[in-house]
C-alpha positions as CSV (number, residue, x, y, z in Angstrom):
1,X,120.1,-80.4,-140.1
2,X,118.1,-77.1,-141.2
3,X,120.0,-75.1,-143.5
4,X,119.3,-71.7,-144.1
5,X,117.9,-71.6,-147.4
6,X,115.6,-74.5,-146.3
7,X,114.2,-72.0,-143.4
8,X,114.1,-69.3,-145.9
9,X,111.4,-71.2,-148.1
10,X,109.5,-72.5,-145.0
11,X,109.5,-69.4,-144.0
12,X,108.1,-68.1,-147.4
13,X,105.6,-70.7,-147.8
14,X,104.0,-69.6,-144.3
15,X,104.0,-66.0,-145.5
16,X,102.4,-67.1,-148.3
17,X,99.8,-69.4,-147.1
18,X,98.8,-66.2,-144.7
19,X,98.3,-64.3,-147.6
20,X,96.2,-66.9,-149.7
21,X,93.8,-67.4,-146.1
22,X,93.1,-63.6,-145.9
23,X,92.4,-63.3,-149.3
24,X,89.7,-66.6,-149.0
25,X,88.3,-64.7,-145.5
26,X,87.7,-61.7,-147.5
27,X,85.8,-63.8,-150.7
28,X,83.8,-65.9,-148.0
29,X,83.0,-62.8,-145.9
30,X,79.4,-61.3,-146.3
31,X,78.0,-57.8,-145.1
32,X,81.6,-57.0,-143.3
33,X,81.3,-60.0,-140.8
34,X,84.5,-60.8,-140.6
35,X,85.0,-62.7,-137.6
36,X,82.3,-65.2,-138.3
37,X,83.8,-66.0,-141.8
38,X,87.1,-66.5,-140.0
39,X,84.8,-68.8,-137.0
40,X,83.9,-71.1,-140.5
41,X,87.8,-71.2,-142.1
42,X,88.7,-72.3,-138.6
43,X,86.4,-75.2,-138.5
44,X,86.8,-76.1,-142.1
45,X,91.2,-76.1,-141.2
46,X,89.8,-78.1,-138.0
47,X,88.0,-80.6,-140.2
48,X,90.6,-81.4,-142.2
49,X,93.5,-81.9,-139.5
50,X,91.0,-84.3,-137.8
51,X,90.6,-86.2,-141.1
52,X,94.5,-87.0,-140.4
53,X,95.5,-84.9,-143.5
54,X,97.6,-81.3,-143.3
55,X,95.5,-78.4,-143.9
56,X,97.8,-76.0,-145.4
57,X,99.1,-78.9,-148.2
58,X,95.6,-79.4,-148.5
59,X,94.4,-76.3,-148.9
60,X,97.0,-75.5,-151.4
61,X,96.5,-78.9,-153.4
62,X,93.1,-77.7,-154.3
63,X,93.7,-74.4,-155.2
64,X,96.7,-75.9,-157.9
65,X,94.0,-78.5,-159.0
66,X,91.2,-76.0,-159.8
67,X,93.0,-73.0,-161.0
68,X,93.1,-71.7,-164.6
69,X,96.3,-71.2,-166.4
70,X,94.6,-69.3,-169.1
71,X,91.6,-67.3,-170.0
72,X,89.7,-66.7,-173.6
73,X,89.4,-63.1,-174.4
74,X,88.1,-61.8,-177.4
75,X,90.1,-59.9,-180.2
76,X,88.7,-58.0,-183.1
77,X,91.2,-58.7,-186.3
78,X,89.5,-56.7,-189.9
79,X,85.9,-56.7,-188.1
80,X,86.1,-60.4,-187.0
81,X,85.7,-61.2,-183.3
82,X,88.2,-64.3,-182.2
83,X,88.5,-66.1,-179.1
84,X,92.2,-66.3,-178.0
85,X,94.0,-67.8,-174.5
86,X,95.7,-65.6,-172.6
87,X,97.7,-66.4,-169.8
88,X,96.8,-65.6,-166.4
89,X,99.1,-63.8,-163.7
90,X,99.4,-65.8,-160.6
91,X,97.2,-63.1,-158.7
92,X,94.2,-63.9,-161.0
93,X,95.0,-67.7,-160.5
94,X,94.4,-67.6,-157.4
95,X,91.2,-65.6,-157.0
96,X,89.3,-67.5,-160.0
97,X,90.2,-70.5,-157.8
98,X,88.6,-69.5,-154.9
99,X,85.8,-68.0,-156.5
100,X,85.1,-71.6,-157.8
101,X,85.4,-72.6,-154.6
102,X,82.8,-69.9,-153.0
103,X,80.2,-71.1,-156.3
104,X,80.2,-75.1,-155.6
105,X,79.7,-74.7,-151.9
106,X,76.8,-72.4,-152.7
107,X,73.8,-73.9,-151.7
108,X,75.2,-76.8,-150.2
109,X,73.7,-78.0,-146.4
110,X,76.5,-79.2,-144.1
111,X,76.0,-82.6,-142.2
């Protein structure tokens, strides 16, 4: 039985997993072509599924497992210039995990 605050978070979880693939159509799209960076998502999505395993868990897996949780910025104390973690927002998570995505597929011929 389905309550309703187990369809509230499904229901989030789908908003959010929308959200996370137009953000990686925008970062994979090149020169405004859209629809062809959406064609290649599709198929990668496709892949997956046929490999037997869920692409949105999938998907998501990977971005947990590569993102940063912090970031070294660098502070001047008396004239000194340190190297200190931040934290990141979960915003800025996410996009340096796709961009590490985008920069290991670089390059890389499909088989």
């Amino acid at each position: 039985m389905v309550t309703k605050k187990n369809k509230n978070l499904k229901n989030s979880d789908s908003i959010f997993f929308s959200l996370v693939l137009k953000k990686f159509i925008s970062l994979l799209m090149k020169d405004g072509k859209k629809s062809k960076a959406e064609k290649i998502l599709k198929n990668i999505l496709i892949k997956i599924s046929l490999k037997g395993y869920s692409p949105t868990r999938t998907l998501i897996l990977a971005l947990n497992n590569v993102k940063p949780f912090v970031e070294v910025r660098n502070v001047r104390i008396k004239g000194k210039t340190f190297q200190v973690p931040f934290p990141l927002k979960m915003s800025r998570q996410i996009n340096s995990s796709f961009k590490v995505f985008l920069q290991t597929t670089k390059g890389k011929k499909k088989n």
